[in-house]
C-alpha positions in Angstrom: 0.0 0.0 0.0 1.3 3.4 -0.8 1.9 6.1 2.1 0.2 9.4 0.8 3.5 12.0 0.6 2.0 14.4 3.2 3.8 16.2 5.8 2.9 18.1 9.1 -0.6 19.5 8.5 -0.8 18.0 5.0 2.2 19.9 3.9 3.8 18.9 0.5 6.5 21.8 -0.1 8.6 19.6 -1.7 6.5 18.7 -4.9 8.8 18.2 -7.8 11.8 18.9 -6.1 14.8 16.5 -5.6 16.5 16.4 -2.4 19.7 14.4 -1.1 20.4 13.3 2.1 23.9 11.7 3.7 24.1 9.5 6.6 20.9 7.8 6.1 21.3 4.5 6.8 20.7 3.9 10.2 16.9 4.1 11.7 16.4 6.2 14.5 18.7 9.1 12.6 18.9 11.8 12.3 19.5 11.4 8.2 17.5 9.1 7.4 14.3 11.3 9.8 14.9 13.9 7.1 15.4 11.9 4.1 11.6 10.4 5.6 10.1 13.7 6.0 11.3 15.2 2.5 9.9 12.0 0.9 6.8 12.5 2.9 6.0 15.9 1.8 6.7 15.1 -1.9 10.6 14.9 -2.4 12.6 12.3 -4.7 15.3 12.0 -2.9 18.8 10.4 -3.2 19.9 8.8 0.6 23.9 7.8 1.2 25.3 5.2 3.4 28.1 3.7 4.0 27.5 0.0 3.9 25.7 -0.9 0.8 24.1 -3.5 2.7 22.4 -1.3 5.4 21.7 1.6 2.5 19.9 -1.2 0.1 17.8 -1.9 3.1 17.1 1.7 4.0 15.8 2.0 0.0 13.7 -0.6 0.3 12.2 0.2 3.5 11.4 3.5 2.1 10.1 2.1 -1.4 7.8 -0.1 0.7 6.5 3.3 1.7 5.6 4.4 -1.0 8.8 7.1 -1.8 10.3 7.7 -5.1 13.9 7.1 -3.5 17.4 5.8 -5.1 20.3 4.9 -2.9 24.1 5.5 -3.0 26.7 3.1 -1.0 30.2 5.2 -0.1 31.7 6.6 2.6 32.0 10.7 2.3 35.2 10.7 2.8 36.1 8.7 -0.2 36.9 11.3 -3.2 34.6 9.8 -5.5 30.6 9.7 -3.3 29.8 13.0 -3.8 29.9 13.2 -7.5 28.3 9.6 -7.4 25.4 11.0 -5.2 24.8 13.5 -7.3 25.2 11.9 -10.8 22.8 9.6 -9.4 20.2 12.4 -8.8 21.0 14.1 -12.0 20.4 10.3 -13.7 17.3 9.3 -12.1 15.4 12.4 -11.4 17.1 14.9 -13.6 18.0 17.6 -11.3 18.7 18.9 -7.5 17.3 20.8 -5.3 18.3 20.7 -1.6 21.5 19.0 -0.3 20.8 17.8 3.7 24.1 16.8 4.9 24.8 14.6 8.2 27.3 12.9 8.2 30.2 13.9 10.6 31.5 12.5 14.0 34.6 11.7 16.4 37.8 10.0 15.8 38.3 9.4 19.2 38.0 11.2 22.7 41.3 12.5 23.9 42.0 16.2 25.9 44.0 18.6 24.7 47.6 17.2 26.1 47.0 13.9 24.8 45.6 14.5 21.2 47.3 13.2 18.4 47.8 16.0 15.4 45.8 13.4 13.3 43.4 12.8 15.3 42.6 16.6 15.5 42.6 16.9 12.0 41.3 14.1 10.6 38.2 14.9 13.0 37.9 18.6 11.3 38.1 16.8 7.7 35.2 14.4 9.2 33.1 17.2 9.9 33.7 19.7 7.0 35.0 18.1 4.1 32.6 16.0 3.7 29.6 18.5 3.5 32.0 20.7 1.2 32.8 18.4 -0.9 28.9 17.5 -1.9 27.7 21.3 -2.0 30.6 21.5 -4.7 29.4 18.9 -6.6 26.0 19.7 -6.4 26.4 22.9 -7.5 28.8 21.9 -10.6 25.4 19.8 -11.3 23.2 22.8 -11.2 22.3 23.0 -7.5 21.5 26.7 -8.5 19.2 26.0 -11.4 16.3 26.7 -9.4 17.1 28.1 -5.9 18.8 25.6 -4.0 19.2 24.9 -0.2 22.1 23.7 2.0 21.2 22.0 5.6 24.7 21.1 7.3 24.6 19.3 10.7 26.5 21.1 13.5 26.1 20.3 17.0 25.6 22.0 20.4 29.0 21.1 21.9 30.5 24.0 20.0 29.3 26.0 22.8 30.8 23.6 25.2 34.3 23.0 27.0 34.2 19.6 27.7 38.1 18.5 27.2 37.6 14.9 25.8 35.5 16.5 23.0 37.9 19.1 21.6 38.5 17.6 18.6 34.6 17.3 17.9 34.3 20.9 18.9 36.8 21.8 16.9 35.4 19.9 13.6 31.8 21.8 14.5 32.9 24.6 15.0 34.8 24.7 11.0 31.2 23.5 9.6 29.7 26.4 11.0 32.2 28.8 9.7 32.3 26.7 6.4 28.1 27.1 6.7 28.7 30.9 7.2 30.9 31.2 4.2 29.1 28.9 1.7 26.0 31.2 2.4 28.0 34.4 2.0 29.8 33.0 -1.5 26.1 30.9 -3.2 23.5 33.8 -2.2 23.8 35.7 -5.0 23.3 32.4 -6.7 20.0 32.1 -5.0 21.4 29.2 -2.9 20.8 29.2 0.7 23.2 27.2 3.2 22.0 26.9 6.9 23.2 24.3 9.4 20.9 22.6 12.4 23.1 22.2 15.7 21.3 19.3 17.8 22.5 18.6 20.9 22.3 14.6 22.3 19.7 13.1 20.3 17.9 9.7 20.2 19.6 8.3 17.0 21.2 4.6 16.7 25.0 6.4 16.8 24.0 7.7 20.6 22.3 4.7 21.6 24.8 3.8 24.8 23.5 7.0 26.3 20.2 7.0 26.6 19.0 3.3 25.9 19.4 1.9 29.5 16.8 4.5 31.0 14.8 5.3 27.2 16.2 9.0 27.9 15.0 9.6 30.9 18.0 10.9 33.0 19.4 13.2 29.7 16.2 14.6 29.0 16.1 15.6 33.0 19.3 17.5 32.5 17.5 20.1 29.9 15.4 22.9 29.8 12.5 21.2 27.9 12.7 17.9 30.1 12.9 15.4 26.7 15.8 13.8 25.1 15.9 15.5 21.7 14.5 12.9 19.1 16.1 12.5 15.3 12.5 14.1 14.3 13.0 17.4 15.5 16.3 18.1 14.2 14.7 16.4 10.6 11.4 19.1 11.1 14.3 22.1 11.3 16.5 20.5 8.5 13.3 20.2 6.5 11.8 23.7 7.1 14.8 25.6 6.5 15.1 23.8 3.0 11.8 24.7 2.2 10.4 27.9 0.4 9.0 28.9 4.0 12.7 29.5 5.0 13.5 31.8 1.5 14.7 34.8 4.1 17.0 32.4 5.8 20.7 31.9 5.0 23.7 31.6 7.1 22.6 30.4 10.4 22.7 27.7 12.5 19.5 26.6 14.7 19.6 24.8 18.3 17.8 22.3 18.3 18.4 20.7 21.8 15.3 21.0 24.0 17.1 23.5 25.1 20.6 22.2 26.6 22.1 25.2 25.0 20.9 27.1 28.0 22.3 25.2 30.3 25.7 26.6 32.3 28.1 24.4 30.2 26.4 20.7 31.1 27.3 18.0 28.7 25.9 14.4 28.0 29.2 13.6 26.9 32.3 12.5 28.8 34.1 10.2 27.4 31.3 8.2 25.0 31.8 8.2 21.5 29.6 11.1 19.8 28.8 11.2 16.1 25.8 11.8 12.9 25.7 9.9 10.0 24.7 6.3 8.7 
């Protein structure tokens, strides 16, 4: 049976647009939540993982749904996915629209007196290059045919100090400056470029922190009382794509349940923290 594309409130901005999402593999995340919602409201959308395996699953999965979807295997940080991801929504649906990217993550927790130099850098490559790299080839496809938009994944620990996480921080904190910059350069192209900063979410890559209790003692460390689920950072992502968000460029929304507001707290010690599929 075939899921009507609707979205909140019978929305369906995305009619006739084509929309690509990385780091879409895994179910809760927060990649594949958007990939689902764009779908829902109309998108064709192009998802990215990086076991072809686990992607071929998430296709069908969202085929059985009812959603014009392809799939693309590849790590981001191989030189040759982007222009894959994009060919293949140049191929199949003939053009490109909005570029959601969420893939990024941690090479390791270490302070600053105990980092390694590639360690530190190889986690700022994680978390920039690989949205860069996909906004270049999207655009070399014709990203600004018809008014594209950009949705990069940041994260709240940017406004943190937690010492394990400084190379994460650091990573975040290039993506928003690379999200600042990218709007800056593309608007005059009509392309807007915003990022999303969640803060711990309930997604498959954070499961070890809230799974024992279903959230319960995170979510009582925020303002809003709820662990942040992979659905509200996909509802930002999704609005700031759409036509609603036309005024928007160059900014980066918390979307935390409000841990932003809270004295310096952090979830995250010394557990492994990442996006992507």
């Amino acid at each position: 049976m075939v899921t009507e594309a609707v979205g909140a409130n019978g929305a369906r901005r995305f009619v006739g647009k084509v929309a690509v999402v990385t780091g879409a593999t895994a179910d809760p995340s927060i990649g594949r939540a958007a990939a689902t919602r764009l779908a829902r409201e109309g998108a064709q959308v192009v998802i990215n993982g990086r076991s072809p395996e686990r992607i071929a699953d998430a296709e069908a999965e969202m085929r059985a749904a009812g959603f014009d979807v392809a799939a693309v295997p590849g790590s981001m940080e191989d030189d040759d996915t982007a222009k894959r991801i994009v060919d293949k929504a140049i191929e199949r649906f003939g053009r490109i629209d909005v570029v959601i990217n969420t893939v990024g993550g941690s090479r390791g927790q270490f302070t600053p007196m105990v980092i390694d130099k590639h360690v530190l850098m190889d986690t700022i490559s994680l978390n920039t290059w690989t949205s860069l790299s996909l906004v270049q080839a999207a655009m070399q496809a014709g990203l600004a045919d018809g008014g594209g938009a950009v949705v990069n994944t940041s994260s709240g620990t940017v406004n943190k100090t937690t010492p394990s996480m400084i190379a994460y921080a650091a990573g975040k904190a290039a993506l928003n400056a690379v999200t600042r910059t990218l709007a800056r350069d593309l608007g005059a192209q009509g392309v807007r470029v915003n990022g999303v900063a969640p803060g711990l979410t309930r997604t498959s890559a954070t499961r070890g922190m809230w799974e024992a209790d279903d959230g319960a003692s995170v979510g009582a460390n925020v303002v809003l009382k709820r662990l942040t689920q992979a659905e509200d950072i996909a509802n930002a992502m999704v609005f700031l794509a759409s036509d609603e968000a036309a005024g928007i460029t160059g900014v980066v929304i918390d979307v935390d349940s409000g841990n932003h507001l809270m004295s310096g707290w952090s979830p995250v010690t010394q557990a492994t923290s990442g996006e992507g599929g």
